[in-house]
One Martini backbone bead per residue (centre of mass of N, CA, C, O) as a GRO file, in nm:
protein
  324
    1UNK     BB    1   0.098   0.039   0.020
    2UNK     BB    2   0.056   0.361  -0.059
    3UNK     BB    3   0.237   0.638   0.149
    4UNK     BB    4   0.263   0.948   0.262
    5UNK     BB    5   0.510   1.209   0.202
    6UNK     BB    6   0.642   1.479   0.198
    7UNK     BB    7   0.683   1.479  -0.137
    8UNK     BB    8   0.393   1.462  -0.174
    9UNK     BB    9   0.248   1.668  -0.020
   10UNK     BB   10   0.394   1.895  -0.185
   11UNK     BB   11   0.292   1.808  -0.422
   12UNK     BB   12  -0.028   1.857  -0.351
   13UNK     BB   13  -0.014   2.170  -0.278
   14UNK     BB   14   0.075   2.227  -0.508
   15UNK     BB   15  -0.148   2.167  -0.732
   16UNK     BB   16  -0.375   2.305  -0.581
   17UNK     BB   17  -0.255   2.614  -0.626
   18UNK     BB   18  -0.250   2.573  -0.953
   19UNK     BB   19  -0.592   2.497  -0.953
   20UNK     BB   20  -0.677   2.776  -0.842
   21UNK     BB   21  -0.524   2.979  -1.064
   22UNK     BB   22  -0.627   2.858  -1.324
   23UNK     BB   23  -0.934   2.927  -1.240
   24UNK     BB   24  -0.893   3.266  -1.181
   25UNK     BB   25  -0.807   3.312  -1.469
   26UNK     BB   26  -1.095   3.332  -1.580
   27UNK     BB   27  -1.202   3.580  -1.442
   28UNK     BB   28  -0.904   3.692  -1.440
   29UNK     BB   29  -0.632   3.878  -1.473
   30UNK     BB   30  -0.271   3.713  -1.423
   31UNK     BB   31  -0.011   3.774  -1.470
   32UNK     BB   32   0.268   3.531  -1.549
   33UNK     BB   33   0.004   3.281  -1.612
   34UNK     BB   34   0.037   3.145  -1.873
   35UNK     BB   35   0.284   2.913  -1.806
   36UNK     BB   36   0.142   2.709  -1.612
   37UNK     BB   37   0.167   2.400  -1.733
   38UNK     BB   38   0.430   2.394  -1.715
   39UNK     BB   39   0.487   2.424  -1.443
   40UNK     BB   40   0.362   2.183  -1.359
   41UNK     BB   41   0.535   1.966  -1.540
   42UNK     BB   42   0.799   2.033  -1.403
   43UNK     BB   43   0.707   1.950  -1.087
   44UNK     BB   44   0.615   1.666  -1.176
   45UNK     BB   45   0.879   1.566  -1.285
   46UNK     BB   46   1.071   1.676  -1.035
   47UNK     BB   47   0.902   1.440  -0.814
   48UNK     BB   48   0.943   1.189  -0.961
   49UNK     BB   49   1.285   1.229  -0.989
   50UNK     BB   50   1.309   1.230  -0.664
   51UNK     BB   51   1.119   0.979  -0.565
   52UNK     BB   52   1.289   0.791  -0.687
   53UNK     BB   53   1.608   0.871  -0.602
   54UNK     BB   54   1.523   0.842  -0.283
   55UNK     BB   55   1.403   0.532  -0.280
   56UNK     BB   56   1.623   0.378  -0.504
   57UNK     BB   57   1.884   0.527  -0.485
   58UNK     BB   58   2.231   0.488  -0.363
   59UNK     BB   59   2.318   0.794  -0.394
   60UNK     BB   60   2.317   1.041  -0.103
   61UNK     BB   61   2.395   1.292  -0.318
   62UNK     BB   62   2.179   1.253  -0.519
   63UNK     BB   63   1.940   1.287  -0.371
   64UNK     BB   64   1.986   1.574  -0.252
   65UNK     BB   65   2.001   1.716  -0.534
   66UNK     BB   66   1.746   1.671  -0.607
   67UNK     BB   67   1.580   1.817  -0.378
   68UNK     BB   68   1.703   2.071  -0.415
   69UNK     BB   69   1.551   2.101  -0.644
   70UNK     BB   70   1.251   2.079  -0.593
   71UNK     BB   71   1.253   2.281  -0.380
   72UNK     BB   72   1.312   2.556  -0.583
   73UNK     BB   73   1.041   2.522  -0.750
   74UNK     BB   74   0.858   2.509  -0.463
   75UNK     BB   75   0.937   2.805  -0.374
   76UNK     BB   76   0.863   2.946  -0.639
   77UNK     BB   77   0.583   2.928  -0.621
   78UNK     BB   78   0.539   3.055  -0.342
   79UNK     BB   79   0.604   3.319  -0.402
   80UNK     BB   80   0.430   3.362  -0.601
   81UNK     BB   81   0.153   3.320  -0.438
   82UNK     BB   82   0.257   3.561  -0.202
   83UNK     BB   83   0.190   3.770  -0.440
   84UNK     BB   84  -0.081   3.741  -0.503
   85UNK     BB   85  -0.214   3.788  -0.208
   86UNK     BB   86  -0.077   4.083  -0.238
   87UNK     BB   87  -0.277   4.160  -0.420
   88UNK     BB   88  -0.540   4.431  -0.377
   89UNK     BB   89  -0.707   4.398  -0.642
   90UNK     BB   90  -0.755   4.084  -0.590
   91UNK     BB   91  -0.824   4.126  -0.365
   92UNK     BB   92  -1.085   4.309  -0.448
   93UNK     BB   93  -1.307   4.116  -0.492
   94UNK     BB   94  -1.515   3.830  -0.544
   95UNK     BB   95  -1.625   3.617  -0.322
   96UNK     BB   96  -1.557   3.357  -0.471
   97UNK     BB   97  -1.238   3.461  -0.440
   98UNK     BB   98  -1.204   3.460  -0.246
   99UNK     BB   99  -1.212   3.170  -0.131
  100UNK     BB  100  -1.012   3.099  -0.313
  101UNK     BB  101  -0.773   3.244  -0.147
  102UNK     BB  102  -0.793   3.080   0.083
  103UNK     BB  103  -0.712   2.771  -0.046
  104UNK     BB  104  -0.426   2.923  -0.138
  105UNK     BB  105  -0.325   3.007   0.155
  106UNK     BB  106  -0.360   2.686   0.290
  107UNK     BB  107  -0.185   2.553   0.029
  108UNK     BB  108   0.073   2.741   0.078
  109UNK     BB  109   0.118   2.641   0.387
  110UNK     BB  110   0.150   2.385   0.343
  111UNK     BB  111   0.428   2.397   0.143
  112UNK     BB  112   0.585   2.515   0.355
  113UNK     BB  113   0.582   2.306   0.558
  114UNK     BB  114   0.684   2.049   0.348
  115UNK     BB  115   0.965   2.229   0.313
  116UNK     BB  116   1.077   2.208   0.585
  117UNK     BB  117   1.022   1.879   0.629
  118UNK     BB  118   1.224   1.806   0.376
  119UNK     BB  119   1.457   1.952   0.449
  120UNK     BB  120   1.487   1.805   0.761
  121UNK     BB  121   1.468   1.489   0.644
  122UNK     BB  122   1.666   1.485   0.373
  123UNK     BB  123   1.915   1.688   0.452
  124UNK     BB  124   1.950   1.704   0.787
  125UNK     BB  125   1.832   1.413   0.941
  126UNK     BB  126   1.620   1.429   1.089
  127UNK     BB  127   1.398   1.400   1.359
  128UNK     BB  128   1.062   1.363   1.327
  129UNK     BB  129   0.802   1.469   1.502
  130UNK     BB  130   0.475   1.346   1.564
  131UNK     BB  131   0.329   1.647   1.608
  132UNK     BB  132   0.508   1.765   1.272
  133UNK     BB  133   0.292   1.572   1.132
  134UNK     BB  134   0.179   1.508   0.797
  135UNK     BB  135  -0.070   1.348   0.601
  136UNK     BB  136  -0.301   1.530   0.535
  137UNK     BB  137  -0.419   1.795   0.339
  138UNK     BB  138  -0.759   1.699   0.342
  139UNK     BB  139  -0.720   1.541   0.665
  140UNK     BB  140  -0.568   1.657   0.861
  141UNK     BB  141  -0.659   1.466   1.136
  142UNK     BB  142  -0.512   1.251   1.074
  143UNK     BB  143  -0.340   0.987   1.126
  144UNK     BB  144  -0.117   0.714   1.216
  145UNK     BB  145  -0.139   0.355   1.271
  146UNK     BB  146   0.015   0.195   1.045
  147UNK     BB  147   0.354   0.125   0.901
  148UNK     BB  148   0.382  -0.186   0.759
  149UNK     BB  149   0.497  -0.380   0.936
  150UNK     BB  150   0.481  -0.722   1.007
  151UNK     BB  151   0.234  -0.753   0.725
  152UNK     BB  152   0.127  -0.465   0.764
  153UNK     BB  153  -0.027  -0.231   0.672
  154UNK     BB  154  -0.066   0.097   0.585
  155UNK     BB  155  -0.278   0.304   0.845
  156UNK     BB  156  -0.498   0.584   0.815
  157UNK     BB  157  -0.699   0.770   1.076
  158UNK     BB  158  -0.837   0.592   1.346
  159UNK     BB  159  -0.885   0.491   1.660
  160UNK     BB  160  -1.118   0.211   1.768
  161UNK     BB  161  -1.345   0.169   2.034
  162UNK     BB  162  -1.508  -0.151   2.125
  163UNK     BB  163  -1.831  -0.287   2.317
  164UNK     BB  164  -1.928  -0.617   2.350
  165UNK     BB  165  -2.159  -0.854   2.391
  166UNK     BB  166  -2.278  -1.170   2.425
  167UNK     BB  167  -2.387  -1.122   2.137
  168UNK     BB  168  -2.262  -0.896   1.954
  169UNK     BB  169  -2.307  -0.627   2.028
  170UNK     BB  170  -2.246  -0.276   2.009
  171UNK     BB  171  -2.250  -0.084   2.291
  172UNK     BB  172  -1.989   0.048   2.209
  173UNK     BB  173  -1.791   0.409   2.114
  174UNK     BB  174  -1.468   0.551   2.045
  175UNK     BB  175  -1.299   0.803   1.859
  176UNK     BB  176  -0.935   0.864   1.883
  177UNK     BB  177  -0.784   1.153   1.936
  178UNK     BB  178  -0.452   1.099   2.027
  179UNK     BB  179  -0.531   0.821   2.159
  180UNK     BB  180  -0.469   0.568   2.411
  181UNK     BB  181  -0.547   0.215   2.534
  182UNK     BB  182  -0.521   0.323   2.860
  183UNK     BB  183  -0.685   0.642   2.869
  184UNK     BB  184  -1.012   0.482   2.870
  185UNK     BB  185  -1.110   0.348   3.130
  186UNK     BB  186  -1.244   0.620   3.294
  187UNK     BB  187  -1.475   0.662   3.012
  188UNK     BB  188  -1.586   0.350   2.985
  189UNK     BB  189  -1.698   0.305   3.274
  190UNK     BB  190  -1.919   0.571   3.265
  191UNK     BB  191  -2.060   0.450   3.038
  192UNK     BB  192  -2.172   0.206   3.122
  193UNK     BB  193  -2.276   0.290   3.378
  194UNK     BB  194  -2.508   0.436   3.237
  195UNK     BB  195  -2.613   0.224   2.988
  196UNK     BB  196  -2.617   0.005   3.290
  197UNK     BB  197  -2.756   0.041   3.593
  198UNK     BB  198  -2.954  -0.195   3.618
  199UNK     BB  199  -2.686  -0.367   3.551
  200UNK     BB  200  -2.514  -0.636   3.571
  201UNK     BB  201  -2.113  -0.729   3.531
  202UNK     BB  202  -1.956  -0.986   3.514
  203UNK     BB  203  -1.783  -0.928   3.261
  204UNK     BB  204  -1.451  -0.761   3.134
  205UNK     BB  205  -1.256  -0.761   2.845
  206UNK     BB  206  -0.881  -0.705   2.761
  207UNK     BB  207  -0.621  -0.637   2.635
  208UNK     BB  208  -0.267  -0.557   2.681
  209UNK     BB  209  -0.309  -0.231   2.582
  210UNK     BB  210  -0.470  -0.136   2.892
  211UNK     BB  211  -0.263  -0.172   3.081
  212UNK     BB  212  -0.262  -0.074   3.445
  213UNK     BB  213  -0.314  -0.089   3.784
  214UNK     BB  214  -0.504   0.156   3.794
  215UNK     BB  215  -0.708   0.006   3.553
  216UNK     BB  216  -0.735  -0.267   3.730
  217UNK     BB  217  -0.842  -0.119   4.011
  218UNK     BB  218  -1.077   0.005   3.886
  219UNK     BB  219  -1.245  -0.239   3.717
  220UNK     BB  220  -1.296  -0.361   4.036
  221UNK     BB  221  -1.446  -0.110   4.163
  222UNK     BB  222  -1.722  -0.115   3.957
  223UNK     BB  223  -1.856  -0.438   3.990
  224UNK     BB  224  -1.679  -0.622   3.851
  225UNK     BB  225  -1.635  -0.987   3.878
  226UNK     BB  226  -1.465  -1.014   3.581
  227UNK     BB  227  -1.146  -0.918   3.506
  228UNK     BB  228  -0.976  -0.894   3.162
  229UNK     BB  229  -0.633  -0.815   3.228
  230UNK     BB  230  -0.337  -0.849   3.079
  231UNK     BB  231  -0.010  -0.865   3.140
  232UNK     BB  232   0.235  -0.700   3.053
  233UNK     BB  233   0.495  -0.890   3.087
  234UNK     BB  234   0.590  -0.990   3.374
  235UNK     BB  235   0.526  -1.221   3.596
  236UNK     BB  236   0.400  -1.246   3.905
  237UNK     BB  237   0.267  -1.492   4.156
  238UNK     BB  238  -0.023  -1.355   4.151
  239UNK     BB  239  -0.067  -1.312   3.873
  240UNK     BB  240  -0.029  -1.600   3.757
  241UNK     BB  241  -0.258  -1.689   3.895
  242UNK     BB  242  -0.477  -1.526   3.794
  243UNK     BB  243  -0.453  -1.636   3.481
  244UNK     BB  244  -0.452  -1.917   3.511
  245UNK     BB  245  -0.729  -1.942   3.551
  246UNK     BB  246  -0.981  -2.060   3.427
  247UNK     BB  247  -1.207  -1.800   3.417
  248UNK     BB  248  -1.004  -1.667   3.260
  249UNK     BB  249  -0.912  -1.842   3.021
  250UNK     BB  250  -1.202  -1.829   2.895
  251UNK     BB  251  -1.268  -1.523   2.879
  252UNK     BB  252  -1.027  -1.466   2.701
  253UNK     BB  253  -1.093  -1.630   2.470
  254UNK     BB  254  -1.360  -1.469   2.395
  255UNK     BB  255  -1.208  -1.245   2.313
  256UNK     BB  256  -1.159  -1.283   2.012
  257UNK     BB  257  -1.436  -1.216   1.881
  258UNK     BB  258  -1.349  -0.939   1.817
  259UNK     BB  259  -1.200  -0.971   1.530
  260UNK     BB  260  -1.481  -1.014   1.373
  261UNK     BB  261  -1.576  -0.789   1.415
  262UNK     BB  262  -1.425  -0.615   1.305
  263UNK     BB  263  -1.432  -0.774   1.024
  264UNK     BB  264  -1.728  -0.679   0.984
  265UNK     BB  265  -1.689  -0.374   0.985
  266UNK     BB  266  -1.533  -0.354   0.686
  267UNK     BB  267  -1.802  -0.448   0.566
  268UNK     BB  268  -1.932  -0.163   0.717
  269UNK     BB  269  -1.764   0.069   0.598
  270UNK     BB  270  -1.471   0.047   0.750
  271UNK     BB  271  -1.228   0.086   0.552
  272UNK     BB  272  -1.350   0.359   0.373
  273UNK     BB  273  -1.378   0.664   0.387
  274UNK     BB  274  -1.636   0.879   0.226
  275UNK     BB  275  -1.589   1.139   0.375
  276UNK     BB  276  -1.589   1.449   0.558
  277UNK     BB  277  -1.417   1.536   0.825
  278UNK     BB  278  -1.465   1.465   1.118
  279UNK     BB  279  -1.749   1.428   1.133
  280UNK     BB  280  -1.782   1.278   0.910
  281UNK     BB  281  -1.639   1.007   1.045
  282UNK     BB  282  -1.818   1.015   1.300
  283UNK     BB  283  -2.033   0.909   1.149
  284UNK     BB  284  -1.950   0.692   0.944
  285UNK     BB  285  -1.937   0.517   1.180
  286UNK     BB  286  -2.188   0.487   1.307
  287UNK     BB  287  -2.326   0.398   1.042
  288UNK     BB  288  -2.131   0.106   1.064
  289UNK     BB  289  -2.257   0.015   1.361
  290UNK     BB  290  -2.521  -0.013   1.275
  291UNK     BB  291  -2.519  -0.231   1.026
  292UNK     BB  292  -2.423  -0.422   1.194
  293UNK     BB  293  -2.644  -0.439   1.431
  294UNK     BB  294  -2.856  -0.510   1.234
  295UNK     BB  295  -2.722  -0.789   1.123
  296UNK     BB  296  -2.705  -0.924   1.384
  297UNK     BB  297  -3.044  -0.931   1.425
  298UNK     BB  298  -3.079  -1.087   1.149
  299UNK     BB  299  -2.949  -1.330   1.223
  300UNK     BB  300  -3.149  -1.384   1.488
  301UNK     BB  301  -3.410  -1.422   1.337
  302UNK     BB  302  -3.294  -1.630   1.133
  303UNK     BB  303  -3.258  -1.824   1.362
  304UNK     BB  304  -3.555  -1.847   1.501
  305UNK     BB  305  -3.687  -1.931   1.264
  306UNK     BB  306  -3.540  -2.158   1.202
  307UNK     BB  307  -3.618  -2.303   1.487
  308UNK     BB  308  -3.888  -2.307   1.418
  309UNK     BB  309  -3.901  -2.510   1.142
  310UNK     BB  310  -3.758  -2.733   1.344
  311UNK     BB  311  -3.979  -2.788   1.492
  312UNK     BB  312  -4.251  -2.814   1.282
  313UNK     BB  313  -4.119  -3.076   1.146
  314UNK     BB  314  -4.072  -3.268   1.400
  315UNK     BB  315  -4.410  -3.262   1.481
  316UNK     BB  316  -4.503  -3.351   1.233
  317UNK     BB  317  -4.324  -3.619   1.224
  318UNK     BB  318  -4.464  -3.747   1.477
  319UNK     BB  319  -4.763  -3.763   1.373
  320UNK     BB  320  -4.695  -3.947   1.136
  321UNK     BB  321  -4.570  -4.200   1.340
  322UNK     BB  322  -4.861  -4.210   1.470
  323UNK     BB  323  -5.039  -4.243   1.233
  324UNK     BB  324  -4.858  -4.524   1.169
   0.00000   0.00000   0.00000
């Protein structure tokens, strides 16, 4: 799976600057911009070629002076555009173009970002932290969730909480916006005992990526009378006890269901969102979680059906056999 670099985003927003400025070309006369296409097809060879070089080349001063051509192309260009936006011909223009111009500047600062990121990346080899980081310039909010290590995809997006009942209907979910699955327990447990009040719970199974124990004595003072969280790394004597306990080991076993529910999500329309902004995101999730939990209905339904039909096939069978 091919996933954004630094690279790709400055060429998207180069892309996205020139793609406004050459619908504005339409309204208004805007010296400069005759040869527009040409810059576009420049800037393309050269993200093409610099690409290549980064990704496949073997000599490392090679690729370096690829990107310093890269940046030069593409600094001039921001360039451009911030006299552009400095003219006050076009900011008093009509609303339309006011609007084109938000887009434009939005899209200029995107550039400006991904030239400074890829300078410090790339030419001076710094080591970029995680919240200086952008993946996708038209879905800001966007995660980084898996590197595509250890035969795993790389996904980006957002991960998500769910929790599921006996029955496997999910009766719980929260979208996670930079947050993670330690963090989660003390609005977990709010939320349950909120929407389950006057029922008691048995049980509550969690994977070792929840653990610490903190949230294991947190989960045992909320009611519920058997807590299924494996501690990550060494046991000692206590711990040890506790997990091999038979009614650990069969709730623990019960808990791998979750990895179905999950792939049952991803049928149902959360392999990937189709929708714009956080908000649109999550409405996006809840109804494919709405979707799930139909299917799941519908499943208890013709499932009640068969046995329905099953039952008195039986009974049809028993009188035809008495009075034979």
């Amino acid at each position: 799976m091919h996933f954004p670099t630094d690279l790709n985003l400055l060429w998207d927003s180069s892309r996205k600057c020139l793609d406004i400025i050459d619908a504005l070309r339409k309204e208004i006369n805007l010296p400069g911009w005759r040869k527009i296409k040409h810059i576009r097809k420049i800037i393309k060879s050269i993200f093409r070629a610099t690409s290549h070089q980064v990704f496949k080349g073997k000599k490392e001063e090679h690729k370096k002076q690829s990107v310093k051509i890269y940046l030069q192309q593409t600094e001039a260009l921001v360039q451009r555009c911030h006299a552009l936006l400095s003219n006050d011909a076009v900011l008093g223009s009509s609303p339309t173009m006011l609007v084109a111009l938000v887009d434009l500047q939005r899209y200029k600062d995107y550039a400006v970002k991904m030239i400074d990121l890829t300078r410090r990346r790339l030419l001076k080899d710094e080591v970029i932290p995680a919240a200086e980081k952008i993946y996708s310039i038209f879905e800001p909010h966007t995660e980084w969730i898996t590197k595509g290590k250890m035969n795993k995809k790389a996904e980006l997006g957002h991960l998500l909480l769910i929790t599921t009942d006996q029955y496997q209907f999910i009766a719980d979910y929260k979208v996670m916006e930079g947050e993670k699955d330690p963090s989660q327990i003390p609005s977990l447990i709010q939320r349950i005992q909120q929407k389950f009040k006057d029922q008691e719970i048995y049980s509550h199974s969690f994977d070792k990526g929840f653990y610490s124990k903190d949230n294991l004595h947190a989960l045992q003072q909320s009611g519920i009378q058997e807590v299924i969280m494996p501690k990550k790394g060494k046991l000692n004597k206590e711990e040890r006890q506790r997990e091999s306990a038979k009614q650990f080991k069969g709730l623990r076993y019960a808990h791998s269901a979750v990895e179905s529910n999950i792939n049952m999500l991803e049928h149902h329309g959360l392999n990937r969102c189709a929708d714009k902004g956080l908000h649109g995101y999550k409405r996006y999730v809840g109804l494919s979680i709405l979707a799930y939990n139909l299917h799941i209905l519908g499943n208890c339904l013709i499932a009640q059906e068969k046995q329905k039909e099953e039952n008195r096939l039986k009974k049809q069978d028993r009188q035809y056999r008495q009075a034979a």
